[in-house]
GUSEPA-71807 format. One record per residue (C-alpha): residue in three letters; residue number from 0; x negated, y, z. Coordinates in steps of 0.02 Angstrom, whole numbers, always signed. Example, Ala and Ser with C-alpha at 12.3 -4.5 7.8 and 13.67 -1.06 7.14 Angstrom:
! residues 2
ALA/0/-615/-225/+390
SER/1/-684/-53/+357
END
This chain:
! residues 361
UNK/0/+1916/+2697/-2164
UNK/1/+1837/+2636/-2323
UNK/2/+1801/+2451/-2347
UNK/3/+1614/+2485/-2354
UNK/4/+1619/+2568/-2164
UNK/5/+1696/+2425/-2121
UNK/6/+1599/+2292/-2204
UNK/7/+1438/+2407/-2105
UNK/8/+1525/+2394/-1943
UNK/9/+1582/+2220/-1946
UNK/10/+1381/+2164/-1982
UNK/11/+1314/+2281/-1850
UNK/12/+1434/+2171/-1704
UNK/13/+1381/+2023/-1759
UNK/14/+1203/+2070/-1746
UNK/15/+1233/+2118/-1567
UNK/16/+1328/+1957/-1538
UNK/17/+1185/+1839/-1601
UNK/18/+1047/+1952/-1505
UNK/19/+1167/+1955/-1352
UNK/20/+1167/+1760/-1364
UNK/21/+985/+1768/-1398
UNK/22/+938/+1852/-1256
UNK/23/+1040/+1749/-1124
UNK/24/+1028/+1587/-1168
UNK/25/+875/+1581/-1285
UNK/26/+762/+1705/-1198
UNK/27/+755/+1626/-1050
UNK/28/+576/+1538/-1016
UNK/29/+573/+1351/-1024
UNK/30/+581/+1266/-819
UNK/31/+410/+1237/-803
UNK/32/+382/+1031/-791
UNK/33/+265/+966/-656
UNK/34/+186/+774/-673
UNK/35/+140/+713/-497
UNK/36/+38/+561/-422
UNK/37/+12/+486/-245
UNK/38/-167/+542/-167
UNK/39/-246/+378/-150
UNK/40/-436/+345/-74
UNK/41/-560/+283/-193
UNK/42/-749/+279/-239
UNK/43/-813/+430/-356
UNK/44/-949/+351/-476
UNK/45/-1048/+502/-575
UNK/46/-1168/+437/-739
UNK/47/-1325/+516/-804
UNK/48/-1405/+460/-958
UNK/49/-1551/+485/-996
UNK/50/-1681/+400/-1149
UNK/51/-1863/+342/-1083
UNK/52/-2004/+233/-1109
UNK/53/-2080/+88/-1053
UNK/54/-2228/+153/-983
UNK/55/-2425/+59/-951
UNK/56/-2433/+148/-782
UNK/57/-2371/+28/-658
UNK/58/-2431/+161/-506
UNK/59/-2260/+195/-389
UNK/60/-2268/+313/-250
UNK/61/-2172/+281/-88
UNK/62/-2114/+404/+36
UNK/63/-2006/+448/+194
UNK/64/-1853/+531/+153
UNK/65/-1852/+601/+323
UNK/66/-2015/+677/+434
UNK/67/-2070/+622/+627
UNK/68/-2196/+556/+680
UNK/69/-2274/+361/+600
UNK/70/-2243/+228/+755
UNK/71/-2315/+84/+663
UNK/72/-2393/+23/+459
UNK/73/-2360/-133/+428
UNK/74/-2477/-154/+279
UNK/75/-2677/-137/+226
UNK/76/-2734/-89/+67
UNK/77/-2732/-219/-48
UNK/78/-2602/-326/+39
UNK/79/-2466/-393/-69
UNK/80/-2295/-339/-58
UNK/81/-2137/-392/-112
UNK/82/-1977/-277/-153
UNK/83/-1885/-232/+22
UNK/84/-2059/-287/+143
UNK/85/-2071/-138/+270
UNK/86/-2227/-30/+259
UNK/87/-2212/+71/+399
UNK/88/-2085/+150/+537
UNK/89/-2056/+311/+605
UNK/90/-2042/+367/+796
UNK/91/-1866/+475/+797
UNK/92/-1769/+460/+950
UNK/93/-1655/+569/+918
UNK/94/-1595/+457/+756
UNK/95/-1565/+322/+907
UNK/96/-1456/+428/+990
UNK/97/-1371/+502/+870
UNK/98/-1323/+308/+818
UNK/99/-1273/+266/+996
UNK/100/-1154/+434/+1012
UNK/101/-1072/+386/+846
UNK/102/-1056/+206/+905
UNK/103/-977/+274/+1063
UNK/104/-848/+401/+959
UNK/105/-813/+250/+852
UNK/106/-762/+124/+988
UNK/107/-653/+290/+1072
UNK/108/-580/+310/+919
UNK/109/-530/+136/+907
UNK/110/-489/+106/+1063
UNK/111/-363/+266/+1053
UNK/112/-298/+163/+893
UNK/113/-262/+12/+988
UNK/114/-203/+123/+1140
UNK/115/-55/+187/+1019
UNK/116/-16/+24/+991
UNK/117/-9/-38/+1191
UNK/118/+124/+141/+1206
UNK/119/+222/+74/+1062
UNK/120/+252/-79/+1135
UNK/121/+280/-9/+1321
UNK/122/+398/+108/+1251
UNK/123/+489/-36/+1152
UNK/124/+513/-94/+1336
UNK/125/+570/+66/+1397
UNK/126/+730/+89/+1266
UNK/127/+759/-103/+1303
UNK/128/+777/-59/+1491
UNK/129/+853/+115/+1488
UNK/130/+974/+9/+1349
UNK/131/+1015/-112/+1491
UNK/132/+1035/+17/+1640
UNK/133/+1156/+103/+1505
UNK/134/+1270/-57/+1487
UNK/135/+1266/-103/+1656
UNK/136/+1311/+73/+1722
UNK/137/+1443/+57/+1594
UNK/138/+1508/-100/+1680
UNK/139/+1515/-47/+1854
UNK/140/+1589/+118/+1807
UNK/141/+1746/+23/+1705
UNK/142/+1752/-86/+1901
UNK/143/+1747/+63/+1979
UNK/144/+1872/+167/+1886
UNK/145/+1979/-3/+1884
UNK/146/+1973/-26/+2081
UNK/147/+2011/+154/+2085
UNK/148/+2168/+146/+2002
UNK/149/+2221/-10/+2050
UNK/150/+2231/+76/+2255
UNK/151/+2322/+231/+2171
UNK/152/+2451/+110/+2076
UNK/153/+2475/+22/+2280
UNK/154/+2478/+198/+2354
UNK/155/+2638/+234/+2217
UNK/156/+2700/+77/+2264
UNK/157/+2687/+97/+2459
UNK/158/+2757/+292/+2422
UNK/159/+2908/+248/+2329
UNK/160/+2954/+99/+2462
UNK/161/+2931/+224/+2606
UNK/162/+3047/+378/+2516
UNK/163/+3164/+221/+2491
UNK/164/+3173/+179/+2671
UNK/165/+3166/+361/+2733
UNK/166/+3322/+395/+2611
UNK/167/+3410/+251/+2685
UNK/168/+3376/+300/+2871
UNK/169/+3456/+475/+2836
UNK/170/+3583/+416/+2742
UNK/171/+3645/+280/+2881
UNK/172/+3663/+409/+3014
UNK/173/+3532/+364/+3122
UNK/174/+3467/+457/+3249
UNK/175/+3334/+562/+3265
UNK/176/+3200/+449/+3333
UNK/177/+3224/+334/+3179
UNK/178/+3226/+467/+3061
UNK/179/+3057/+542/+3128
UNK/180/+2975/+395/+3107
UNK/181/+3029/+349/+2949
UNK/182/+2964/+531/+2905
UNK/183/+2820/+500/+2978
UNK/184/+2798/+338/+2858
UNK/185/+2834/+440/+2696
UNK/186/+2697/+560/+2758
UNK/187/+2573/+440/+2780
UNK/188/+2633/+339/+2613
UNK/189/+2600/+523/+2529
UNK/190/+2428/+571/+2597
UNK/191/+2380/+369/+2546
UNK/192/+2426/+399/+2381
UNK/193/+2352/+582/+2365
UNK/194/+2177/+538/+2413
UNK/195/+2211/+368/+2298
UNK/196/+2240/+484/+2146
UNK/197/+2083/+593/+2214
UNK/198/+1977/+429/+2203
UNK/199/+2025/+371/+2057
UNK/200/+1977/+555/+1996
UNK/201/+1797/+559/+2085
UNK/202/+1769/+366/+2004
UNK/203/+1800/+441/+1833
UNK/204/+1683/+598/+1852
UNK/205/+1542/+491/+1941
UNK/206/+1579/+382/+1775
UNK/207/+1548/+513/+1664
UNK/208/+1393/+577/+1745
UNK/209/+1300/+423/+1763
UNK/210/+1333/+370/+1607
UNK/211/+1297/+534/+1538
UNK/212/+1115/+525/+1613
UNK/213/+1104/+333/+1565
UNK/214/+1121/+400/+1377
UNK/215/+1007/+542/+1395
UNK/216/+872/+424/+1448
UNK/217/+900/+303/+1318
UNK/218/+866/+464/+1203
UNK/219/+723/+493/+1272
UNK/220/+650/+329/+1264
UNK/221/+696/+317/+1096
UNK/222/+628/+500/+1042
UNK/223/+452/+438/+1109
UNK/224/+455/+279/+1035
UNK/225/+498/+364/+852
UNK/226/+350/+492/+892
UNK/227/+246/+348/+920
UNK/228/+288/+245/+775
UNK/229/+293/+385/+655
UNK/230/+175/+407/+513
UNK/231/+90/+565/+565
UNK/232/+41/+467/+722
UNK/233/-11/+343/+636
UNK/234/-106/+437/+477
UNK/235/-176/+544/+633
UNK/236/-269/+380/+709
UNK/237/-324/+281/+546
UNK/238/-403/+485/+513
UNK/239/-481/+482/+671
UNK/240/-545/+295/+652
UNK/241/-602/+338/+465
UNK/242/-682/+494/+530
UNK/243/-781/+396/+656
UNK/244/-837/+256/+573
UNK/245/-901/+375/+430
UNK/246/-1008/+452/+559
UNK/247/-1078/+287/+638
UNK/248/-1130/+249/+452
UNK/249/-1205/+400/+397
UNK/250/-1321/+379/+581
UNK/251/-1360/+200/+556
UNK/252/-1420/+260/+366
UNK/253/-1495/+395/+456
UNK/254/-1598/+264/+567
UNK/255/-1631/+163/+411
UNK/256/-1726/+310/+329
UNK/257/-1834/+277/+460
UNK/258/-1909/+119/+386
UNK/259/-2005/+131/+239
UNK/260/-1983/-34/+126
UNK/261/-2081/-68/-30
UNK/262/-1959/-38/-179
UNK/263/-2076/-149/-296
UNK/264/-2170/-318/-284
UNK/265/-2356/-272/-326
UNK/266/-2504/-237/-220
UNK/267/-2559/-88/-108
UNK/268/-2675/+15/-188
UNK/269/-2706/+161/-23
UNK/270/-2618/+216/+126
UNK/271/-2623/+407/+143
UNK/272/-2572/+421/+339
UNK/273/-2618/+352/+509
UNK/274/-2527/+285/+657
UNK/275/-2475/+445/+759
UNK/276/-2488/+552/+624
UNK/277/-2342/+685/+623
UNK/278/-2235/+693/+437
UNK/279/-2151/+860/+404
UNK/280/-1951/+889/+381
UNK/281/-1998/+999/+242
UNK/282/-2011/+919/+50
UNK/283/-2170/+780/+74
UNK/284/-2254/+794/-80
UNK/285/-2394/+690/-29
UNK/286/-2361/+498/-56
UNK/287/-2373/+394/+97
UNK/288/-2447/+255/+12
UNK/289/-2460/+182/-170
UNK/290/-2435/+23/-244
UNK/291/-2484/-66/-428
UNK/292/-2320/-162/-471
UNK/293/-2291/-313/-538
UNK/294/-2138/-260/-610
UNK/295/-2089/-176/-785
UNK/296/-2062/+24/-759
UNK/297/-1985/+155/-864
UNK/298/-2019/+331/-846
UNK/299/-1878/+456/-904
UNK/300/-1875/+629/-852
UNK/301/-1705/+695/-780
UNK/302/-1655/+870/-778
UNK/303/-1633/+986/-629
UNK/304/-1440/+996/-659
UNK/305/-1433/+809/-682
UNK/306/-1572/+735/-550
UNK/307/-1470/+791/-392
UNK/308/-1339/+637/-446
UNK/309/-1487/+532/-437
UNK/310/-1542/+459/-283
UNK/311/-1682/+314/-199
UNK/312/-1614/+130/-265
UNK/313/-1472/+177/-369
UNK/314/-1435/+42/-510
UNK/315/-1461/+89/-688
UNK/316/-1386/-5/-853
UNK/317/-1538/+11/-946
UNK/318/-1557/-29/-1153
UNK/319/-1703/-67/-1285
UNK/320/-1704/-15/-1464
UNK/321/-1788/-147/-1508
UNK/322/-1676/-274/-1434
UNK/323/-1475/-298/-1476
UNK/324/-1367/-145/-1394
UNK/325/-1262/-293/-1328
UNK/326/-1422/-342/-1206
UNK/327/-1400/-233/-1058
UNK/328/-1530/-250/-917
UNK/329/-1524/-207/-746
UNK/330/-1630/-58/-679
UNK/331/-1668/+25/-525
UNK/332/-1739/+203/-464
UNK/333/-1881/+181/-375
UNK/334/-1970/+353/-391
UNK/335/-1928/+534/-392
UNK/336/-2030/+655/-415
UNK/337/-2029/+807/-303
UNK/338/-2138/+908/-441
UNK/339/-2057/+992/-581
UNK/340/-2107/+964/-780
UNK/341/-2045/+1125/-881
UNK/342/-2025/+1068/-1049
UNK/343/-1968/+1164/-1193
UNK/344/-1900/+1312/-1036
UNK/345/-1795/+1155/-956
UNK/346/-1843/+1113/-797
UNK/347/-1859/+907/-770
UNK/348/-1903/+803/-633
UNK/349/-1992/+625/-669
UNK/350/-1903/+453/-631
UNK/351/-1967/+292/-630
UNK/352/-1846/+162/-637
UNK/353/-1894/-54/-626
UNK/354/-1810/-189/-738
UNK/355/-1739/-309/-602
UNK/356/-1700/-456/-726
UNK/357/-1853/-484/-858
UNK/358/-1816/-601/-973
UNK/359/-1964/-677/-1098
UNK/360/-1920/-567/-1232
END
């Protein structure tokens, strides 16, 4: 073979080593690398901004945010309010008892709580006893067995004296009356010590059981106790008290929709509704009543993606061009309009928002 076929071939196998090599050590994907964290509860906070203006029109609408029928108005027509006076109330009783069943499934749930807690300490007292009656069987079976074989050991003893005598009765030459009852001696001497050796068997099987069912119950108590201390148990109740008290909050807000308070100080300028008078469930697009603040307002129109984040009293952060970027003021919603603005084919809803601390600037 020339040196040139050679040369060829020798390249050519060392292209299939290095692709060889390639292919099973190189061309296998990367283990994929997973970063994990510990779920932990917390508060999700969601920001809108939004630019507005101080606005002239110190007019704020108030509303219920749910419908029934008005029990009582606390207010006339140019009466002056402050913010958080109560205008008027709403007859539900169903918000009433939907406050007392969640009260109810919160003390259950509690109560179930602190029932876990009363099993884990009765069955504290359970592997503590069952613990005892396990030594103390323990101890009377070792007494037991000991008595047991302490008769066999006198039965042996009695036994071998009595084949003793018998062997010296027959070897003496006695006669036949003395040799029966030494016979009869050695037969008694052999039953004793046959039903000694059964005893000391029974003792040591009636040991074994007992103890056997001592243990099992100390399992048992044990097994419960570990169900009741473990975490699902546990995880399963603080749930269940979570659960419940989340329920007896969102009723008790429920009931406090049922009050409406004046969000602003100012004055009431008319009272739309009477005593008796029946609100809908439906969107209320007719104010309740209306009231000239005191207080500085800024209007700022929010849109539809961005105004379901926005809700009744939230706080704002709230800055003035005029004034350093530094000086943040303190806002709050106070008004939400349930009409739509289309501007520029976006559809907006109006805010109006009051500066809580007013400085003389």
């Amino acid at each position: 073979m020339s040196k040139s076929k050679k040369r060829i071939i020798w390249v050519i196998a060392v292209l299939a080593v290095v692709i060889g090599g390639y292919l099973i050590f190189g061309g296998k994907d990367k283990e994929a690398v997973y970063t994990t964290a510990d779920a932990e509860k917390g508060s999700l906070s969601q920001t809108v901004s939004s630019t507005g203006d101080l606005t002239d029109e110190r007019e704020i609408t108030l509303n219920f945010e749910i419908g029934g029928r008005i029990g009582r108005i606390f207010v006339k027509e140019g009466q002056m309010v402050a913010a958080g006076d109560p205008i008027a109330t709403i007859d539900n009783p169903v918000l009433s008892s939907q406050v007392s069943q969640a009260k109810a499934g919160f003390d259950l749930a509690v109560a179930q709580a602190g029932g876990t807690d009363d099993s884990i300490r009765e069955a504290e007292v359970v592997v503590k006893n069952t613990e005892e009656v396990l030594s103390d069987t323990e101890d009377l079976n070792d007494k037991n067995i000991s008595a047991a074989k302490k008769a066999e050991d006198d039965a042996k003893d009695y036994l071998d004296d009595a084949q003793d005598y018998y062997d010296a009765v027959v070897a003496s030459g006695a006669s036949s009356v003395e040799i029966k009852s030494a016979a009869l001696t050695l037969s008694t001497a052999e039953r004793n010590h046959n039903a000694a050796q059964k005893a000391v068997d029974v003792a040591e099987r009636q040991a074994e059981l007992s103890e056997t069912n001592a243990e099992n119950a100390v399992k048992v108590a044990k097994a419960r106790l570990k169900t009741l201390e473990s975490e699902f148990t546990k995880n399963s109740n603080d749930a269940s008290v979570s659960s419940a008290r989340a329920s007896y909050d969102i009723a008790l807000e429920n009931l406090g929709k049922a009050t409406l308070k004046s969000s602003v100080n100012g004055t009431i300028t008319r009272i739309n509704n009477k005593v008796g008078e029946i609100l809908g469930t439906g969107v209320i697009k007719e104010s309740f009543t209306k009231v000239i603040t005191n207080d500085f307002i800024i209007e700022s129109n929010i849109s539809e993606s961005d105004i379901v984040k926005v809700s009744l009293g939230d706080k704002a952060e709230v800055t003035f061009d005029a004034l350093n970027p530094d000086d943040i003021f303190e806002g709050e919603v106070v008004q939400i309009d349930t009409d739509a603005t289309v501007i520029q084919d976006v559809v907006y809803y109006r805010l109006k928002l009051k500066i809580n601390n007013v400085d003389q600037r």
